[in-house]
C-alpha positions in Angstrom: 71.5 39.9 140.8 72.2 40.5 137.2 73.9 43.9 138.0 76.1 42.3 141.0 77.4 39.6 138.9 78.5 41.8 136.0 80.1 44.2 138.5 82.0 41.8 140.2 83.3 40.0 137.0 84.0 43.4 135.5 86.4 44.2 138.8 87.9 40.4 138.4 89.0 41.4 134.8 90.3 44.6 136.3 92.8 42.2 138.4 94.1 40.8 136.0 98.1 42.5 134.5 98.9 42.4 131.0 95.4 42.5 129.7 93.7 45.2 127.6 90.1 46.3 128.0 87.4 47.9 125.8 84.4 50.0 127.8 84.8 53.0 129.6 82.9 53.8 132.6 79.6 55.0 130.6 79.8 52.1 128.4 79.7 49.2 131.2 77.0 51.2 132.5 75.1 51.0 129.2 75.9 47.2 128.7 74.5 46.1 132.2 71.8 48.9 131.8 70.9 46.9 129.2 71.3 43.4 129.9 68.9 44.5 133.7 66.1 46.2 131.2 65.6 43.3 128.6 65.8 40.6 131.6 63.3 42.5 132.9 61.3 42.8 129.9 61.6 38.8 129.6 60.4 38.3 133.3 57.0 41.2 132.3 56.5 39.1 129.4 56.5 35.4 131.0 54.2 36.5 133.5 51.6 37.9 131.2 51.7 34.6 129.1 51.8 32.7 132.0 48.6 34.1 134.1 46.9 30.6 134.0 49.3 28.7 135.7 50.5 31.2 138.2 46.9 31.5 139.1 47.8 27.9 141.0 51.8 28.0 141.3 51.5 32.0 142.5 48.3 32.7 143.5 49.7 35.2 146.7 52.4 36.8 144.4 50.8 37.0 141.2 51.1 41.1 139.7 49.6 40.7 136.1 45.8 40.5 136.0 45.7 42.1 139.8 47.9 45.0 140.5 48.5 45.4 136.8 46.4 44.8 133.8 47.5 42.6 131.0 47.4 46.0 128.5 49.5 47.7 131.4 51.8 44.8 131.6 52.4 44.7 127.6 53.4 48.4 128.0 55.4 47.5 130.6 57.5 45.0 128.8 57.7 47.1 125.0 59.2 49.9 127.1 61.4 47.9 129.0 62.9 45.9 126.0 63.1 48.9 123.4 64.8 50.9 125.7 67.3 47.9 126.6 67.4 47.5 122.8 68.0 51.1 121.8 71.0 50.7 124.9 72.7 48.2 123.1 72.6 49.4 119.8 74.1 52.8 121.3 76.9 50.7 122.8 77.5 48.7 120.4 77.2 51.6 117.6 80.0 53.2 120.1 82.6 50.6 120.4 82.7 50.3 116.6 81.6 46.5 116.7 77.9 46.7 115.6 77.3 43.1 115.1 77.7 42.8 118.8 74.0 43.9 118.7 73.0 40.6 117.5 73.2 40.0 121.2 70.7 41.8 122.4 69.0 41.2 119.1 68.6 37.5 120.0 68.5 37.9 123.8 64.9 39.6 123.6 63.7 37.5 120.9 64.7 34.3 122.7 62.7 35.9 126.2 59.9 36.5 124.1 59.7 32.7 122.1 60.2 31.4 125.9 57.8 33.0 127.1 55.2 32.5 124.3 55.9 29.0 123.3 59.1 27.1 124.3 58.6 27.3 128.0 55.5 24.8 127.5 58.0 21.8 126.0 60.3 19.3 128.3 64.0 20.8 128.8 64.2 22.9 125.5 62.9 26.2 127.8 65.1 25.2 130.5 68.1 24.8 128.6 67.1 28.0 127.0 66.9 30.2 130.3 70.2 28.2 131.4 72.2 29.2 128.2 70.8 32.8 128.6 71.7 32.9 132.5 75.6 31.4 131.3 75.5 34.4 128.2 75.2 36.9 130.4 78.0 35.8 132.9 80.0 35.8 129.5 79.0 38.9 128.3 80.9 41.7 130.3 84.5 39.7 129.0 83.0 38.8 125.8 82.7 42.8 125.1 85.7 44.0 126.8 88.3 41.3 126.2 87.2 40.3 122.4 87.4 43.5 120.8 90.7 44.6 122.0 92.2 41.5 121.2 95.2 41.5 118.3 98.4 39.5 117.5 100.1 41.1 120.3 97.9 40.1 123.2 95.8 37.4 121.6 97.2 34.5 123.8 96.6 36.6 127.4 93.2 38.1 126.0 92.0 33.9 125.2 93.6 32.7 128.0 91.6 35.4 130.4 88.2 34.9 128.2 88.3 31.0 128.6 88.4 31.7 132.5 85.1 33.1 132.1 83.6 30.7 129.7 84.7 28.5 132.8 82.5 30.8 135.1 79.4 30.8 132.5 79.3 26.7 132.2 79.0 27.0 136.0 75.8 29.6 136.2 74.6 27.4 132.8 74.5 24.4 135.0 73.4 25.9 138.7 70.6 27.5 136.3 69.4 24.3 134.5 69.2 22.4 137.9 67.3 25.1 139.7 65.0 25.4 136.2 64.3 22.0 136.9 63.4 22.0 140.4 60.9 25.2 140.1 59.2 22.6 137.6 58.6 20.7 140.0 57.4 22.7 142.4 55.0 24.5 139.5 53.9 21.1 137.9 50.0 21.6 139.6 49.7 24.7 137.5 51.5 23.8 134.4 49.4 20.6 134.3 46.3 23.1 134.4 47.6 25.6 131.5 48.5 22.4 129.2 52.5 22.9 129.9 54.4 19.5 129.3 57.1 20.3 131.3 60.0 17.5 132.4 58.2 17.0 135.3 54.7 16.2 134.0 56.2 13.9 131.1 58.5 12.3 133.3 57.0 12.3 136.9 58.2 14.3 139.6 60.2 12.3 141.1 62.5 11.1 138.0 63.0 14.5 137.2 64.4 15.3 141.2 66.6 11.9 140.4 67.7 13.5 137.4 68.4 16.9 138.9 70.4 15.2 141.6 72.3 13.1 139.0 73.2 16.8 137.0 74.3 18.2 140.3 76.4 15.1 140.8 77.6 15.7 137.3 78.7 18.9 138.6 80.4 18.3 141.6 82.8 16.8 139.8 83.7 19.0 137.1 84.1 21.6 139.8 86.1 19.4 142.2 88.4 18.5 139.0 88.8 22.5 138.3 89.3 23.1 141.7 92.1 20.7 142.4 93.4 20.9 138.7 93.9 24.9 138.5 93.8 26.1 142.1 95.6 23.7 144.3 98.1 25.7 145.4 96.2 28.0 146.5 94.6 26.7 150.0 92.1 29.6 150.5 90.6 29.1 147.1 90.4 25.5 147.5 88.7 25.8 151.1 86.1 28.4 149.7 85.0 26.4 146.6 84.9 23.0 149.1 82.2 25.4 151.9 80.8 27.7 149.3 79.6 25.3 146.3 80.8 22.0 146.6 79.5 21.5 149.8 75.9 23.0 149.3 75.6 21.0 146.2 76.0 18.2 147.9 73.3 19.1 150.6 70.9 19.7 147.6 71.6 16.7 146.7 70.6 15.0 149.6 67.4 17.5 150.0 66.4 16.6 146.4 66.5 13.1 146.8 63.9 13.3 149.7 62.0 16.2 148.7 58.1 15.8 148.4 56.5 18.7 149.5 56.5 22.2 147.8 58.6 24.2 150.6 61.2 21.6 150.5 61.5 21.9 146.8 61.4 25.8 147.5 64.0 25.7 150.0 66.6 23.6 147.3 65.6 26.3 145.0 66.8 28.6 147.3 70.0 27.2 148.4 71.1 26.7 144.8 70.1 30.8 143.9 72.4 31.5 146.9 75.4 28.8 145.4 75.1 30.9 142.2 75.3 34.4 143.9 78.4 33.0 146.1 79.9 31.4 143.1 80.0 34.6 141.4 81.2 36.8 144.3 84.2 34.7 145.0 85.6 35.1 140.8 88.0 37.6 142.3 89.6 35.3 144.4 89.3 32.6 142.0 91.4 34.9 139.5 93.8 35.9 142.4 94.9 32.0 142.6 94.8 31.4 139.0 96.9 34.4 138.2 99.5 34.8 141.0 99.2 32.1 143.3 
């Protein structure tokens, strides 16, 4: 999903006139290269920490301490995140911006601290996961548009980056509400490995009334963008109404009911798909912003 997204939000900055750009070819390559190989590490290292609790939550699709040994798994991950590392710092090193590594630099560490410790604690991991899911729909403008940014072009280059920060508050937000629900859906096994997730401290079914409130929350900052930016542009308007608004507000009405784990599953689901969609449609989003 990870290289989709940055693909398509590459080829929606390519739409856009009067804008420069920083990466060639190679270097997108080695930026999403990267960003895939230390997600991945982050997702080796979870599960290995993890083994406990997915020993109840995913007891048919658990890998570590079956198909793959925890020593195995550890290799796994050091060779995933080094070589994602050693990616970045070659990019960075390239574009002449080397405190752009920081990135990365923080990316793994904060995967790692997650994965270790924070995911145990009410809303800190999920916020955590959330702001590194928004990052990383930030990160393909926040390395081509920043750096070639001067006097000359600084008011197009801000006014094209904020269009994005608009884009990573959305996959923030899908991501903290779908964080939430998949604590709910895992709170047998984090009550068995000692997790005090939102869900344990504050009972299942505040947390769902919570999740629906933040998704509530969220239909109307997108209704207000849609209407405020795009509304002369029908198509757009139609496509964020059926593709977003409306499936929000069927998760909505899901949440509210939902008791069992396969509903819970199935709202998961929906909102992974609303995040996809949301992503795929940025072209046409930047087609109505720019030259509707």
């Amino acid at each position: 999903m990870i290289i989709v997204m940055q693909c398509v939000i590459r080829y929606a900055i390519a739409q856009i006139e009067d804008i420069d750009i920083t990466l060639s070819t190679l270097g997108l390559l080695f930026l999403i290269l990267a960003t895939v190989l230390i997600a991945a590490g982050g997702y080796v290292i979870n599960d290995i920490y993890d083994v406990v609790a997915d020993k109840i939550n995913k007891a048919k699709k658990r890998i570590v301490g079956i198909s793959v040994d925890e020593k195995q798994a550890k290799l796994i991950y050091f060779t995933l995140t080094f070589t994602g590392l050693g990616l970045g710092f070659i990019l960075t090193n390239l574009m002449a911006h080397p405190i752009y590594f920081i990135y990365f630099l923080l990316s793994a560490g904060s995967l790692y601290l997650y994965a270790r410790f924070i995911k145990k604690y009410a809303l800190i991991g999920n916020l955590l996961v959330s702001i590194l899911v928004g990052l990383s729909v930030i990160l393909v403008p926040l390395f081509e548009l920043v750096p070639a940014t001067n006097t000359s072009n600084n008011e197009e280059q801000l006014g094209a980056f904020m269009v994005f920060i608009s884009v990573g508050i959305f996959a923030f937000a899908i991501t903290l509400i779908r964080e939430l629900v998949k604590d709910i859906e895992d709170i047998q096994g984090d009550h068995v490995a000692g997790y005090k997730t939102l869900p344990i401290v504050l009972g299942a079914q505040r947390t769902a009334r919570f999740s629906v409130v933040l998704t509530l929350i969220i239909i109307t900052f997108i209704s207000w963008y849609t209407f405020t930016f795009l509304y002369d542009y029908k198509i757009a308007v139609a496509t964020v109404f059926f593709a977003i608004i409306g499936p929000l507000g069927y998760c909505c009405s899901k949440l509210w009911e939902a008791t069992k784990k396969s509903e819970l599953s199935h709202v998961s689901l929906i909102l992974k798909v609303i995040m996809f969609v949301g992503i795929c449609i940025i072209p046409l989003l930047i087609h109505a912003i720019y030259y509707a």
